[in-house]
N, C-alpha and C positions, 0 to 999 in steps of 0.2 A: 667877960662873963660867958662861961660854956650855954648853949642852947641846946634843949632835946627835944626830940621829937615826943607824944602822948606816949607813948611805947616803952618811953626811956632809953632810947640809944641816941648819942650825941648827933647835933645838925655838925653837917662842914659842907660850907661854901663851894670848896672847890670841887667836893666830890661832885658840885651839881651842875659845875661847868663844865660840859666835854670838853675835849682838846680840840684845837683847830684844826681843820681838816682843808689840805689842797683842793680850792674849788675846782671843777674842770668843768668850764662853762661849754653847753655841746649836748652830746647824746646822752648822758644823763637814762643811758640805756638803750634807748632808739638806735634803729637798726641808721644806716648812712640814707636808704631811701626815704626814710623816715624825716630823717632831716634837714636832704633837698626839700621833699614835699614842704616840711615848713618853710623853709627859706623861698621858695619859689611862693608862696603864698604873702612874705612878707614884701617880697619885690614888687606882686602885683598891688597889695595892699597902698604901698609907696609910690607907686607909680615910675619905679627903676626899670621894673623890665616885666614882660611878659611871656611865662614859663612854665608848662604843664608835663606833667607823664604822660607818655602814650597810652593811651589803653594798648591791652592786646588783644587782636580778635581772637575769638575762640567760637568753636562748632560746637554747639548744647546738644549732646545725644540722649542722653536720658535724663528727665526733671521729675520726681515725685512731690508731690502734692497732700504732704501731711493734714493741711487745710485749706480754707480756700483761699484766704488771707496767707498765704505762708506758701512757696516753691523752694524745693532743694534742688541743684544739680547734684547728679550723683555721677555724668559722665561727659567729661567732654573731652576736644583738642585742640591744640593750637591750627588753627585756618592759613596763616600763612608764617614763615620764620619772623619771629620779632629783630629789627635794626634794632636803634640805639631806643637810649631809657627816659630822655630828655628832649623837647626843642620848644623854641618860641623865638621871639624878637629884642634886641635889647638897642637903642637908639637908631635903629633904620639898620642892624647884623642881626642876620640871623644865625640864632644859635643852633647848635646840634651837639648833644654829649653824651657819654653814660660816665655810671658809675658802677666804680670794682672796690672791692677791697679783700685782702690777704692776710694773712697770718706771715709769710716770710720775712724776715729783716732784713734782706741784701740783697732784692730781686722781686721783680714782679713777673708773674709765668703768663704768657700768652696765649696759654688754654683756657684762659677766664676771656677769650673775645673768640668769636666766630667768623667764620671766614666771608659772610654775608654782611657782618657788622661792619668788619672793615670796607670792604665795598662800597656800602651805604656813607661812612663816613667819605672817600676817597670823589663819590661824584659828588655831595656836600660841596665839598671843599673844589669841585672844578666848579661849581656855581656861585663861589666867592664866600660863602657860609663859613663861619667862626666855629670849627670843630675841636673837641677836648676830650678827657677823662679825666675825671674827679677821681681818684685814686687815694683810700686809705689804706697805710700800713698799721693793722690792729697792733699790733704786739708793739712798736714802738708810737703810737698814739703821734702821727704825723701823717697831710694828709696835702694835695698835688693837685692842681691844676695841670695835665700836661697834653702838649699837641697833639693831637690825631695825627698829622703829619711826619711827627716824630715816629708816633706808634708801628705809621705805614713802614716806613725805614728798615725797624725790627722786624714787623712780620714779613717784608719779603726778604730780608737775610734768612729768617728762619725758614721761608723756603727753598732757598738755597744751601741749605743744611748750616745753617749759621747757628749762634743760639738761639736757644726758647726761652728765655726772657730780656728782661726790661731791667740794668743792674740800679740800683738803688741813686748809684753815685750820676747814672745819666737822667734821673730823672728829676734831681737834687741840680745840675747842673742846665739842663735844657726845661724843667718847670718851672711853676710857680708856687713854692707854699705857702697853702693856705693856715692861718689861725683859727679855730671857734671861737665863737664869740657869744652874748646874749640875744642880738637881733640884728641880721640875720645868724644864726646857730653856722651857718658855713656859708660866708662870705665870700662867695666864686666869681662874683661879677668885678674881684680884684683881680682874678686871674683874668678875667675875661676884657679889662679895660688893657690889661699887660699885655696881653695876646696881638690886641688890636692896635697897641703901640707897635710893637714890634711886629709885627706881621706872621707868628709865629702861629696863629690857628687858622691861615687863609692859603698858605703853601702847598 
């Protein structure tokens, strides 16, 4: 028996079922810090690990005062160069990371890290610290855990005129990929237990 609507045009069922659609459980639009911030929130929530952002200091030169309740900065600057994006503790290691992410598919460029980053990673790691990059590649929706140590490697080839990046296939071979997931949204402290297996974010 056909059903209509008060209008007169026929019901059907499946016009009212959308089609399935591939979940991608993850960003869900969120930017990647977006979605450390939550997972670092779910770890400490869990009591897995303990993991914040840095703040970055900044020098406040001009604040206006629209009300009295209410300040704008309208001018500042960074106070001293920001290191990495990450650190806390996770079972008696402590961590130290950031995260990048690219648009390339066969290559990560090492203009996305600063020479002070590196640095900061490389004493890290002479004081036994669990250092990485959380690394996504946007365009192919794949996303890394990979050594600092590796990192170093690269960047002093590139300054010995070597290349300026990081090829896809070494970091697919020497990382960790990571899945999204519902809770944590990016699962790193897989990479991070891997690491620490293998001694691959302490070198």
């Amino acid at each position: 028996m056909p059903i209509h609507y008060p209008n007169g045009k026929p019901y059907s069922a499946a016009a009212q079922i959308p089609a399935a659609q591939p979940v991608e459980y993850g960003g869900r639009g969120m930017t990647l810090e977006e979605e450390l911030n939550q997972s670092n929130q779910y770890y400490r929530e869990t009591q897995q690990a303990v993991v914040y952002k840095k703040p970055t200091p900044l020098q406040i030169v001009k604040v206006d005062y629209p009300s009295r309740a209410q300040a704008v900065v309208r001018e500042a600057y960074f106070k001293t160069p920001s290191t990495t994006d990450y650190n806390g503790v996770y079972q008696g290691h402590y961590l130290d990371f950031d995260a990048k992410e690219t648009k390339n598919k066969q290559s990560f460029p090492l203009k996305n890290f600063h020479p002070h980053q590196v640095a900061h990673f490389n004493a890290c790691l002479a004081q036994g610290g669990i250092c990485f990059v959380v690394i996504r590649f946007v365009t192919l929706h794949r996303l890394f855990v990979y050594p600092a140590s590796c990192l170093n490697g690269f960047w002093q080839a590139a300054k010995a005129d070597g290349r300026k990046s990081i090829p896809l296939s070494e970091i697919e071979a020497h990382g960790f990929e990571l899945h999204a997931q519902l809770q944590p949204l990016i699962p790193y402290l897989e990479g991070v237990k891997w690491l620490i297996q293998t001694k691959r974010g302490t070198d």
